[in-house]
C-alpha positions as CSV (number, residue, x, y, z in Angstrom):
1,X,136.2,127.9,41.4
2,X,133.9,125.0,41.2
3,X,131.1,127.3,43.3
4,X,131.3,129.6,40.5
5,X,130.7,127.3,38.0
6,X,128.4,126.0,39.3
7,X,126.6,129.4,40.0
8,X,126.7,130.1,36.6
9,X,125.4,126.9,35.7
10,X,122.3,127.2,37.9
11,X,121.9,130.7,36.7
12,X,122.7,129.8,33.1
13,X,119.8,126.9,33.5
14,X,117.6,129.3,34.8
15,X,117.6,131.7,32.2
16,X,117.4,129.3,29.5
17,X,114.1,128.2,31.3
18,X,112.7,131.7,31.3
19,X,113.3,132.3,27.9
20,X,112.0,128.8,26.3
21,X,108.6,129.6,28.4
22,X,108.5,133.3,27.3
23,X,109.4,132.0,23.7
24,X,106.7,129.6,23.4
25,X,103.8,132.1,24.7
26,X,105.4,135.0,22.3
27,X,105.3,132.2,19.2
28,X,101.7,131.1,19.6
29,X,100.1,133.9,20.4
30,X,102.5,135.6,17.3
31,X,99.8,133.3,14.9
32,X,96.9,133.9,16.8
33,X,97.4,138.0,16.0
34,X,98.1,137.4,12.7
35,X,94.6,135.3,12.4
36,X,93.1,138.7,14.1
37,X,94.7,140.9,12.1
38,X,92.9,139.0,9.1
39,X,89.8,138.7,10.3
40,X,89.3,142.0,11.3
41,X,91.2,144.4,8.9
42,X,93.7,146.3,11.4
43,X,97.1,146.9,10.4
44,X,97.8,148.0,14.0
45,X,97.1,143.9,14.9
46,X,99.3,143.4,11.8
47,X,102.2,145.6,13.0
48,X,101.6,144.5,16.5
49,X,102.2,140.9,15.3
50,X,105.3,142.0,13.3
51,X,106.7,143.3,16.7
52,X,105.9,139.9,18.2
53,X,108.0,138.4,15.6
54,X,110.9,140.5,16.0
55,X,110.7,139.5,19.7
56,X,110.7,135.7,18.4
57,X,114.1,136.2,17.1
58,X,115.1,137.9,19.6
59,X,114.4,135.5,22.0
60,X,115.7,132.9,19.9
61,X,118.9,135.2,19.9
62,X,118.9,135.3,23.7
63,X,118.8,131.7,24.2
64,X,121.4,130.9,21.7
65,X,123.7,133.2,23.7
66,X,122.7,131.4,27.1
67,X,123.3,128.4,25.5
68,X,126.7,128.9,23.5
69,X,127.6,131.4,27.6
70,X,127.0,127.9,29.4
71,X,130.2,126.4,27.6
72,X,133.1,125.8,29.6
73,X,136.5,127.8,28.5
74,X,138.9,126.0,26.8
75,X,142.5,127.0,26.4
76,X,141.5,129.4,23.3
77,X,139.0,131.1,25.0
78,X,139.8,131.3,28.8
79,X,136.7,133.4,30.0
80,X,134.2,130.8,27.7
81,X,131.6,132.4,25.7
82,X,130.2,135.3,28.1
83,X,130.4,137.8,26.4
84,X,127.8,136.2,23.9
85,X,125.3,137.0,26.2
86,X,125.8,140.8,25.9
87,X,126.5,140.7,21.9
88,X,123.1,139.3,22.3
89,X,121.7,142.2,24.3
90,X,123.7,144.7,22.1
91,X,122.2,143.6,19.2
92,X,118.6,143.5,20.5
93,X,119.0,146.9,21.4
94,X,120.0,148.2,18.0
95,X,117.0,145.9,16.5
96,X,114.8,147.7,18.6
97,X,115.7,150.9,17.4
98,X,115.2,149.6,14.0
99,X,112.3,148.5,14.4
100,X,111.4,152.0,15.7
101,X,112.1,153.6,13.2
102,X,110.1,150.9,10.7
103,X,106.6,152.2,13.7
104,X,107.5,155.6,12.5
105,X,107.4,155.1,9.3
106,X,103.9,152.9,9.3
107,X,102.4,155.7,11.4
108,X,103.0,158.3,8.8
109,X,101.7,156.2,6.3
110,X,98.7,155.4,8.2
111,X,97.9,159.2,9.2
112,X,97.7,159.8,5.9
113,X,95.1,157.1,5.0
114,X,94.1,155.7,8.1
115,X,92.9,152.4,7.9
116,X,88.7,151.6,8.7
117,X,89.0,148.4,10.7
118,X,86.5,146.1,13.0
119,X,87.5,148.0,16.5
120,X,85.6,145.7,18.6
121,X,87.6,142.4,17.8
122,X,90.6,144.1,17.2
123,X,90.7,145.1,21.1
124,X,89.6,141.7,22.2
125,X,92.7,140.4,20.2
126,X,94.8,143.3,21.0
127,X,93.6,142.7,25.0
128,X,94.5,138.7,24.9
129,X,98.5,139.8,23.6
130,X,98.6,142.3,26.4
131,X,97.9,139.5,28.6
132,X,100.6,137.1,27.2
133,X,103.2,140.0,27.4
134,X,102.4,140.8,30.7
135,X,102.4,137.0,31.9
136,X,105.9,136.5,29.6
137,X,107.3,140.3,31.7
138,X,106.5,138.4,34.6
139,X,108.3,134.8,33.9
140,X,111.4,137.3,33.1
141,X,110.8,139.6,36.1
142,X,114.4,139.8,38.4
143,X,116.7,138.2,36.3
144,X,116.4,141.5,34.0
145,X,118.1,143.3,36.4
146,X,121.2,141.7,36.4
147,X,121.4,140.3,32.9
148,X,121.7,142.4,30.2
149,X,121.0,139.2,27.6
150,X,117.2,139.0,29.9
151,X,116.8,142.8,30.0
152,X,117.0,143.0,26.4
153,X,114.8,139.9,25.7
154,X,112.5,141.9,28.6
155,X,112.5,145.2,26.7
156,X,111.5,143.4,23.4
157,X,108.5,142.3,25.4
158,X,107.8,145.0,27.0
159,X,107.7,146.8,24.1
160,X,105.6,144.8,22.4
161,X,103.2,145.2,25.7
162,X,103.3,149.1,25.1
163,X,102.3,148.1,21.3
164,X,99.1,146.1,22.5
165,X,98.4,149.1,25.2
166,X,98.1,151.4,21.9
167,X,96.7,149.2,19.9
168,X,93.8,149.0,22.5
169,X,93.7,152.5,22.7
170,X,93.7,153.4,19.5
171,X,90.6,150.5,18.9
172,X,88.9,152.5,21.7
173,X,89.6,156.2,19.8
174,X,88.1,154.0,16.4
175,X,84.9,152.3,18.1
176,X,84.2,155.4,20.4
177,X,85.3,158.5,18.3
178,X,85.9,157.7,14.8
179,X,89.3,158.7,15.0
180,X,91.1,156.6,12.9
181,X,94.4,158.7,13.1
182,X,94.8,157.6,16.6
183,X,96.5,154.2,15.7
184,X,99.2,156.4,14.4
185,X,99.3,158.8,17.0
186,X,99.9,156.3,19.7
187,X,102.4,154.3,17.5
188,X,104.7,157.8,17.7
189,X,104.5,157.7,21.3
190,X,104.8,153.8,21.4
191,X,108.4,153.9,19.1
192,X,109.7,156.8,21.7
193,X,109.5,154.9,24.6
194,X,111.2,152.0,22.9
195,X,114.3,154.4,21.9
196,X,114.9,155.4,25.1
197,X,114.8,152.0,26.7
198,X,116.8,151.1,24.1
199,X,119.3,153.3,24.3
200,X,120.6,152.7,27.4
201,X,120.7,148.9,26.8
202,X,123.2,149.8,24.0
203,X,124.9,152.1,26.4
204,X,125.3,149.4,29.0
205,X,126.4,146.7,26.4
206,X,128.8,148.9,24.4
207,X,130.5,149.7,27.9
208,X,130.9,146.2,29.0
209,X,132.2,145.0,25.1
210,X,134.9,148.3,25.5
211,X,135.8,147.0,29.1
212,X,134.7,149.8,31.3
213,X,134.3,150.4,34.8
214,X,131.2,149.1,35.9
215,X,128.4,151.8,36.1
216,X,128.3,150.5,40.2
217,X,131.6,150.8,41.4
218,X,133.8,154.2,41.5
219,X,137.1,153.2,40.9
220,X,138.9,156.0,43.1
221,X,136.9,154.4,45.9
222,X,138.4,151.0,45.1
223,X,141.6,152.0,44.6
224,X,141.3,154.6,48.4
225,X,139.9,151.0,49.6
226,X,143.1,149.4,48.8
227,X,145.4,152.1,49.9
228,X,143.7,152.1,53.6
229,X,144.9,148.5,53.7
230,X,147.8,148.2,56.4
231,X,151.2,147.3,54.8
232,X,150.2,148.9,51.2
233,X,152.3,151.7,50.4
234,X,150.7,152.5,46.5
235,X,148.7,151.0,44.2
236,X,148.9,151.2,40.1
237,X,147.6,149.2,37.3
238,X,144.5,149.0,38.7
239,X,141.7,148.1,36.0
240,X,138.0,146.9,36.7
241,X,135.6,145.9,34.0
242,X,132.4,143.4,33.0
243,X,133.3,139.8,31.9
244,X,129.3,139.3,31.4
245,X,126.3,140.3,33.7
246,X,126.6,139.9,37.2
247,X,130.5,138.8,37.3
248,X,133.2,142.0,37.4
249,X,137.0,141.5,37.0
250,X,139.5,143.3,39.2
251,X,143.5,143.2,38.2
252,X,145.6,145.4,40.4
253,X,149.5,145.7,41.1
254,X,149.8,146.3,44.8
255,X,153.1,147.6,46.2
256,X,153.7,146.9,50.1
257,X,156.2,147.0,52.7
258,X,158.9,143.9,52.6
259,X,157.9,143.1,56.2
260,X,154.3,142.1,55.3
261,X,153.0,138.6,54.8
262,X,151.5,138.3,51.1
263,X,149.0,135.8,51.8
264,X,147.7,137.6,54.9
265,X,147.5,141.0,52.8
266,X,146.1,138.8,50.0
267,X,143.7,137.4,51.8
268,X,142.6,141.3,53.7
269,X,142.3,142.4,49.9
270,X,140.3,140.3,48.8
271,X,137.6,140.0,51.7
272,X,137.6,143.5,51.7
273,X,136.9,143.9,48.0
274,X,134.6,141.3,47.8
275,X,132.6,142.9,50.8
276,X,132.5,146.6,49.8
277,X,132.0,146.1,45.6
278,X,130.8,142.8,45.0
279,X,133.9,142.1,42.8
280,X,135.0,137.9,43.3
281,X,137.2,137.4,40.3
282,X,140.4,139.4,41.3
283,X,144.2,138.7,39.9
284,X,146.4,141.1,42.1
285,X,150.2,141.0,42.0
286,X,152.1,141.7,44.9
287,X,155.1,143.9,44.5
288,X,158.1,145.3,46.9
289,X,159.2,148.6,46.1
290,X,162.5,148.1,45.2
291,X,160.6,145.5,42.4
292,X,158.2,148.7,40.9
293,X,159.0,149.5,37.5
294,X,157.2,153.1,36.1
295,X,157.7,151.9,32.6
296,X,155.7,149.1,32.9
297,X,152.6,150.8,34.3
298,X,149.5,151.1,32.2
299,X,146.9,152.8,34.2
300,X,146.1,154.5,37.8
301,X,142.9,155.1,39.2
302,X,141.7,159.1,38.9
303,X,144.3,159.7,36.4
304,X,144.8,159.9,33.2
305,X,145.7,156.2,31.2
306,X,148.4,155.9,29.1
307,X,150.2,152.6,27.2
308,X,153.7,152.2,28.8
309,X,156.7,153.2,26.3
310,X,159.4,151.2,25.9
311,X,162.2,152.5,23.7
């Protein structure tokens, strides 16, 4: 228990370390695009700027999540505040689809009367936030793997990274071309990429907040795992979900044979599970058969789940 916590402390202390550096380089540089958007005219610099804000309060976001997930549990909320962490990531999902939409909208305006704008400094300026969001990718680099709160304050960056990319591009297009349509053109492309990284951070959120099976671990093989276990005659009730990135839940009813040890058959299921699915926080209730009860059973793996019915 006290390994755990103490995991999760480290972990918890890391992240908020991440995100404090990332949030600082995002904030400064943030005014310094604004200054370059006014000096030289582009409303690509502007917009760009606008998605560095959005990833300011997103970032603030994440690390008020970390923060309030670091808590200990108390005896109203016995899993602490984890889940914070991916109400965080859920809602910078959604936020980035929003603010999507908002690119889509600006390019249309801006293929209709594209703007004439000093394309030299505007890729210098555009270049030096491409830089910071690469260096601020970087710092978050591995941890967005395995968090979802990281992976959406990644995206958010990254994101604003694709923005400068087009907003570099679209300077070249202006200073090489003339073509001052192409700050649109590349926003278009810029706001689909974000959708569909977006998209399946609100996937992966939404399925942790509804409790489902993690995306990693097939539940028939969990539940074949536990059947192959000598002494264990069936298996039922048998649920495993999310609490918060990097930490599943197993509960199982387990029936077995009267002649079996519990704590030796405990002990068997829990290496074993642990080993083959990563899963460490497991409640599993040993059972005889004579003690089974089919009205009390809420779910089996590979079938159907249906609330018990008591008359």
């Amino acid at each position: 228990m006290n390994s755990n916590h103490d995991h999760r402390h480290h972990t918890s202390s890391n992240s908020w370390r991440r995100l404090t550096v990332v949030l600082v380089l995002t904030a400064l540089y943030m005014v310094a695009e604004v200054a370059g958007a006014w000096w030289t005219g582009s409303l690509a610099l502007l917009a760009d700027a606008g998605h560095m804000f959005t990833d300011v309060a997103a970032l603030i976001l994440a690390l008020s999540a970390v923060w309030f997930g670091a808590r200990p549990a108390n005896s109203k909320k016995t899993f602490g505040y984890y889940r914070l962490e991916i109400i965080a990531a859920l809602v910078n999902g959604v936020t980035l689809v929003v603010m999507s939409l908002l690119i889509f909208y600006g390019a249309y305006e801006r293929w209709i009367e594209p703007p004439v704008v000093r394309s030299g400094p505007m890729i210098m300026v555009a270049a030096g936030g491409l830089l910071v969001n690469l260096i601020c990718a970087w710092i978050l680099h591995g941890r967005h793997e395995i968090d979802l709160n990281i992976r959406g304050a990644w995206m958010h960056v990254m994101g604003d990274a694709l923005g400068s990319v087009a907003a570099i591009m679209a300077g070249a297009c202006m200073a090489l071309f003339g073509w001052y349509q192409a700050d649109a053109a590349f926003s278009v492309v810029i706001g689909l990429l974000i959708i569909w990284g977006s998209i399946r951070l609100i996937r992966e959120s939404t399925n942790v907040l509804l409790e489902g099976t993690p995306a990693h671990i097939n539940l028939a093989a969990v539940e074949d795992a536990i059947l192959d276990t000598n002494g264990v005659s069936n298996v039922h009730d048998l649920h495993v979900w999310t609490i918060t990135s990097g930490r599943d839940a197993l509960s199982a009813h387990v029936i077995h044979a009267d002649s079996i040890s519990q704590p030796d058959l405990l002990r068997e299921l829990r290496t074993k599970l642990h080993d083959r699915f990563g899963v460490d926080h497991l409640t599993i209730q040993m059972e005889t058969p004579d003690f089974e009860d089919e009205t009390f059973h809420f779910c089996h793996a590979g079938t159907a789940c249906f609330r018990s019915q008591r008359s």
